[in-house]
N, C-alpha and C positions, 0 to 999 in steps of 0.2 A: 461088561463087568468093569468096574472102575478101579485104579488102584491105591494103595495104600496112601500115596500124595496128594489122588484127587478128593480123596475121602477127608484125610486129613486138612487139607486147605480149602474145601466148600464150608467139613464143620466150625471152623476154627476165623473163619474170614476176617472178623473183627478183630482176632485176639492175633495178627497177624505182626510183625515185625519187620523189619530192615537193619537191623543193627543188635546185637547183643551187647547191653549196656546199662547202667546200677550205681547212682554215685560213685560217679566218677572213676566205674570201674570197668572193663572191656575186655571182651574178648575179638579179635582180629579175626575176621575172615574174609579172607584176600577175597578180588573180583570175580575171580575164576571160581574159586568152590562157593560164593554165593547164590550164583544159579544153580547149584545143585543142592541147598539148602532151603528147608522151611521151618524158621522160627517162630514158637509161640510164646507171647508174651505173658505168662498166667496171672500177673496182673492185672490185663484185660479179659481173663475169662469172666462168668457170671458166676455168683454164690452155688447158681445151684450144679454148676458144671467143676466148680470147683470149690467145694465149702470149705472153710476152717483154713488151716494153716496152708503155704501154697509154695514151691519153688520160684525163680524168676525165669526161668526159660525153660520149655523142651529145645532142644533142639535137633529136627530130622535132616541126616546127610543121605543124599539118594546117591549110591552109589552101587554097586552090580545088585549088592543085598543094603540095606537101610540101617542105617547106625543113626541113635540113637542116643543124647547127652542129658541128662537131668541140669542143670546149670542153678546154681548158690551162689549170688555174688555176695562179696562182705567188703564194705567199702568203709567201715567205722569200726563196727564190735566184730573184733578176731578170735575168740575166748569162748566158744558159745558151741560147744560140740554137741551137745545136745538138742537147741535152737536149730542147727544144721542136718541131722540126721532128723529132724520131724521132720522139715521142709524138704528134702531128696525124699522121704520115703511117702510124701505127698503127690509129688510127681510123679513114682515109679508109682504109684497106684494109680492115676487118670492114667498114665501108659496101659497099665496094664487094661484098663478098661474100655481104651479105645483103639486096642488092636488085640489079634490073635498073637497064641504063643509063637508061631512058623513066621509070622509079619517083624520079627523085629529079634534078629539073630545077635544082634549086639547093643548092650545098653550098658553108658558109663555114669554114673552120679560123677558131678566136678563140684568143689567148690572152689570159688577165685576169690582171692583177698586181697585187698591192698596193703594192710599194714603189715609187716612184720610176726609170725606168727610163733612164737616160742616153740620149746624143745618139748613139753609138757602138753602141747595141744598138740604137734605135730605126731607127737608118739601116740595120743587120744584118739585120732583120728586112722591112724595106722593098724590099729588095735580095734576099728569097730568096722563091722559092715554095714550093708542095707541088702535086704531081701527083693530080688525079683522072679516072682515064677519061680518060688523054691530055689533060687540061684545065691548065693553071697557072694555080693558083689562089690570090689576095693572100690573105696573113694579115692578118687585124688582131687588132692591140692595142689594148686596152681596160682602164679601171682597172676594181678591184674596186669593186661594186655599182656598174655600166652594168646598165639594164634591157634586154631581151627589144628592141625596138624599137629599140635604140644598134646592135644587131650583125645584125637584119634586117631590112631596108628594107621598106617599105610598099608600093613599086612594084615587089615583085620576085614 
C-alpha cells in the first residue's frame, strides 16, 4: 500500500518544487524541514488537473500526521480579498480531491504579501473563511519571507 507522499509525489512529479516562491516573494523553509516537505507548484499543474483559477502552492509537511498549507503569494496587488479567497478555495478543492477526509488532519490557507496590507483588508480577511470538509477555516496573513514555522504551529 502506498502512502499519502508516495501518491502524492508520483502524481504530481512535474508540478514538483524546491522552493516556495512568487515575485519576489518567499516563504523559508530551513534545510532540515525541507526533507520533510513536498511542494506543489500549481502552476505547473495541467488545465485539466487544475482548471480555472489556481493557488500557488500546496504545500505537504510529513510530520507524525500531514499538515497541509494552501499558499497565495501577493507580491504587487494586496487589495484583492476576493481575488484571494477564489484561489485558496481552488486549492482546498484539488486537496480535497486528492485525498481522503482521515489523510489530512490539518489544512491551513496562508496568504504572504509583500507590500503593506491596510487596516480595511486586514480586518477583510479576518472576517472571511474558506471551507474545507465542511470545516471553516481561518486564513492567515503573513509577510513575505515568514518561515515554515510562522504559518505551522508546533503543537499541531
Amino acid at each position: 500500500m502506498t502512502t499519502l507522499r508516495e501518491r502524492i509525489e508520483k502524481r504530481y512529479k512535474d508540478s514538483l518544487a524546491t522552493k516556495c516562491e512568487k515575485d519576489k516573494c518567499t516563504l523559508k523553509i530551513d534545510a532540515k524541514a525541507r526533507h520533510s516537505c513536498t511542494v506543489i507548484d500549481c502552476d505547473k499543474c495541467t488545465a485539466s488537473e487544475f482548471p480555472g483559477k489556481r493557488c500557488d502552492y500546496l504545500l505537504f509537511y510529513w510530520g507524525i500526521k500531514p499538515k497541509v498549507c494552501i499558499l497565495e503569494f501577493e507580491g504587487t496587488s494586496i487589495n484583492k480579498v476576493s481575488e484571494w479567497i477564489e484561489q485558496l478555495e481552488a486549492g482546498l478543492s484539488l486537496l480535497e480531491r486528492i485525498t481522503t477526509p482521515n489523510e489530512v488532519p490539518y489544512c491551513r490557507p496562508v496568504v504572504l504579501h509583500r507590500k503593506g496590507v491596510n487596516a480595511i483588508t486586514i480586518k477583510a480577511i479576518q472576517n472571511r473563511r474558506v471551507i474545507f470538509r465542511g470545516e471553516r477555516l481561518l486564513i492567515l496573513l503573513k509577510k513575505c519571507g515568514a518561515t515554515l514555522s510562522d504559518i505551522i504551529p508546533k503543537n499541531t
